[in-house]
C-alpha positions in Angstrom: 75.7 126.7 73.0 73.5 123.9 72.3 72.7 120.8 75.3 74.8 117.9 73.9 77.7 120.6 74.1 77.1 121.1 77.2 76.6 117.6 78.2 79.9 117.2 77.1 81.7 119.1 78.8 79.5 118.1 81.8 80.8 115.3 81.6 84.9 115.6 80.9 84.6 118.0 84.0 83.1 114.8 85.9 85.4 112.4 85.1 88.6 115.2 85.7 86.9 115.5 88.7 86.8 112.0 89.4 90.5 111.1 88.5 91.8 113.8 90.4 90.0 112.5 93.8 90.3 108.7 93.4 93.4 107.8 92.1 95.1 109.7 94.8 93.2 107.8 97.6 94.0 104.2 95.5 97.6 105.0 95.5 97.6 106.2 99.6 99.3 103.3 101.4 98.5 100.9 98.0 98.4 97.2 99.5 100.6 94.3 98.2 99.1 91.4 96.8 98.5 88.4 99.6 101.2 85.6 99.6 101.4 82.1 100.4 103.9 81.2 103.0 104.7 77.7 104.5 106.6 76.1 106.8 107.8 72.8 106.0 108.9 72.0 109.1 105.5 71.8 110.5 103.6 71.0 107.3 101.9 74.1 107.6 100.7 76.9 105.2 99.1 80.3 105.8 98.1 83.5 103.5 99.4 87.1 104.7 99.2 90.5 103.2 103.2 91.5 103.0 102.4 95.8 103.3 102.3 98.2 101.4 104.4 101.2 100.2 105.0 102.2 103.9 105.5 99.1 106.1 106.8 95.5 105.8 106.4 92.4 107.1 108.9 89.9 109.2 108.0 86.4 109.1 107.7 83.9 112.0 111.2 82.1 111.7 111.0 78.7 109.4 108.4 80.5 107.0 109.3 81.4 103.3 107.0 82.6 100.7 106.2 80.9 97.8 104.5 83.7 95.9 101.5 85.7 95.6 98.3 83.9 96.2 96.6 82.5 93.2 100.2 81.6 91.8 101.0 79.3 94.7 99.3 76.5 96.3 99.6 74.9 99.6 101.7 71.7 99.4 98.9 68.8 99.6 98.8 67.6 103.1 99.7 70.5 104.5 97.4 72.4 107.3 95.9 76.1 106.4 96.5 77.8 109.8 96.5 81.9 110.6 100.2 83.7 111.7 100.8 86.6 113.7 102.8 88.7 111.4 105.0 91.3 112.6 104.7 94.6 110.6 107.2 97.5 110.8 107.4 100.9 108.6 109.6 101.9 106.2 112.1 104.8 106.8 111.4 107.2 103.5 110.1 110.8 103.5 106.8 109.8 101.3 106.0 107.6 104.3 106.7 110.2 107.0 104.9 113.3 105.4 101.6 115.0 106.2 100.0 114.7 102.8 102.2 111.7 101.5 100.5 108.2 102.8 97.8 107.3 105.1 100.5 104.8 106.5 102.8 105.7 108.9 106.3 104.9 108.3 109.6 104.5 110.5 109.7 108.1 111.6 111.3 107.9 115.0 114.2 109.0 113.5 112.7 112.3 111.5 113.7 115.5 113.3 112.1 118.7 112.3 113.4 121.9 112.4 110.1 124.1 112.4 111.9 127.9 112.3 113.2 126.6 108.9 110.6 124.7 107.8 113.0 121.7 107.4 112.4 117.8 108.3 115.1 115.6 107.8 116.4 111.7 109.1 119.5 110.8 111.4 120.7 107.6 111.7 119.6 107.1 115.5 117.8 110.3 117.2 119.2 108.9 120.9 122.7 109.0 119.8 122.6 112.5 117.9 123.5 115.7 119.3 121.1 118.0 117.0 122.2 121.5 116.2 120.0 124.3 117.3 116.6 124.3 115.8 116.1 120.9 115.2 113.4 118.9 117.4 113.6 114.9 118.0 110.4 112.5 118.0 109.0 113.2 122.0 109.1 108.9 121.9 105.0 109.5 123.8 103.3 107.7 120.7 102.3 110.5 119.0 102.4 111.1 115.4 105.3 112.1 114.2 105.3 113.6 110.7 106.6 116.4 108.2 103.9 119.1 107.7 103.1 119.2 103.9 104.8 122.9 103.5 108.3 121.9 104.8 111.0 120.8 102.5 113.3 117.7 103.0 117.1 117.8 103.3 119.7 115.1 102.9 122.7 117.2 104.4 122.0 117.5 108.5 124.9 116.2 110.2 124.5 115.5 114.4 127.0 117.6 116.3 129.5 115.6 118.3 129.2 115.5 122.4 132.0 117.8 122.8 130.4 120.7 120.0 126.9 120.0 121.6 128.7 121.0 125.1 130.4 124.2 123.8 127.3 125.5 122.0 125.3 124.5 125.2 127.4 126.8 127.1 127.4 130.1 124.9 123.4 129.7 124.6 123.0 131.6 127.7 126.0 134.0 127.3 124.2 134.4 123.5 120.6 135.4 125.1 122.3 137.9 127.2 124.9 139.6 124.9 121.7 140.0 122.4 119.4 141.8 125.3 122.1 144.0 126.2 122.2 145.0 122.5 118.3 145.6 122.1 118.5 147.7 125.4 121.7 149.7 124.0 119.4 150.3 120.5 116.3 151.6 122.9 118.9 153.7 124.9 120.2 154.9 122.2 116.7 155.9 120.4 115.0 157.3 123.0 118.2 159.7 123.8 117.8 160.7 120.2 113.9 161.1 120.4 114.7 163.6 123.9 117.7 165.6 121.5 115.3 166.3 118.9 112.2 167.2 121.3 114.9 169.2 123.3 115.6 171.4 120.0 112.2 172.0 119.1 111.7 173.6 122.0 
C-alpha cells in the first residue's frame, strides 16, 4: 500500500470523524435567528434571540415582531432599547432526554418509571394520581430528565382519587400476603432438605 493511499484514507477517516462529532454539537439546542420587535406605542425597537428547538420566548405586551434581523429595520425615529424577554421550554421528549439537547425543556410534567425503564408526560403531575412505579419531578430544582436507555410512552393514564385510595390500601396488605409466601416456600424447603437428610441416615 503506497503513501497517497494511505493519505487518503487518512483523511476520509478525519473528516467521518469530524462529521460525526460536530454536527451533533451544531444541532444540540440549534439557536433561532435574532428578530426585530417594536412597539409602536412607545416608538421603540429592540433585537432578541426567540430560542431554540427547546424553549421559547413571550414578549413584553405591545411588542410584535417584524421579522428576523437583517430583513427588518427599525421604523426611522424610533429608539433601539434592550427588553427583558421571558423564556420558557418546550414540553417534547427530545427536549427532556439525557442525550437529546443541551437545553432543558418543560419537564415538570415528565414522570419516570425507573423499574421499567419508562418516561412519559401527564398533563399536570399535581393533579395526577400515578400508578405504582411511576415517580413525579421532586419540584427542588433539580434536573429532571429521561436517561438515554429508557423508552417513551404515549399510553400512561393517572389513576382517579378513588383508584389511588384503594390501591393505597392493599399496598400494605400486598407486602404482607407476599412475605408470608416467601416464608411458606423456606418452610416448605427446609422441611424437604431435613426429609431427605433424615433418609440418608
Amino acid at each position: 500500500m503506497n503513501t497517497t493511499h494511505i493519505r487518503k484514507k487518512l483523511t476520509s477517516l478525519a473528516i467521518i470523524l469530524a462529521c460525526t462529532v460536530l454536527v451533533p454539537l451544531v444541532l444540540v439546542a440549534a439557536p433561532v435567528p435574532p428578530e426585530l420587535i417594536v412597539d409602536h406605542a412607545a416608538r421603540q425597537c429592540a433585537s432578541f434571540f426567540p430560542g431554540d428547538e427547546c424553549t421559547y420566548a413571550v414578549l413584553p405586551t405591545g411588542w410584535d415582531s417584524l421579522g428576523f434581523e437583517g430583513d427588518a429595520e427599525c421604523p426611522a425615529g424610533y429608539e433601539s432599547v434592550e427588553i427583558d424577554v421571558e423564556y420558557r421550554g418546550i414540553k417534547d421528549e427530545h427536549c427532556c432526554s439525557e442525550w437529546g439537547s443541551g437545553a432543558p425543556g418543560n419537564c415538570d410534567d415528565m414522570v419516570i418509571n425507573r423499574r421499567a425503564k419508562q418516561c412519559a408526560f401527564v398533563e399536570d403531575r399535581e393533579g395526577c394520581f400515578l400508578p405504582a412505579g411511576w415517580a413525579k419531578y421532586p419540584g427542588d430544582g433539580s434536573r429532571w430528565e429521561c436517561p438515554g436507555e429508557y423508552d417513551w410512552i404515549d399510553d400512561l393514564a393517572c389513576m382517579t382519587e378513588e383508584e389511588a385510595g384503594r390501591a393505597g390500601r392493599w399496598a400494605p396488605w400486598l407486602v404482607v400476603a407476599v412475605g408470608v409466601v416467601a416464608a411458606g416456600i423456606l418452610a416448605l424447603c427446609a422441611v424437604i432438605v431435613w426429609l431427605i437428610l433424615r433418609r440418608r441416615r
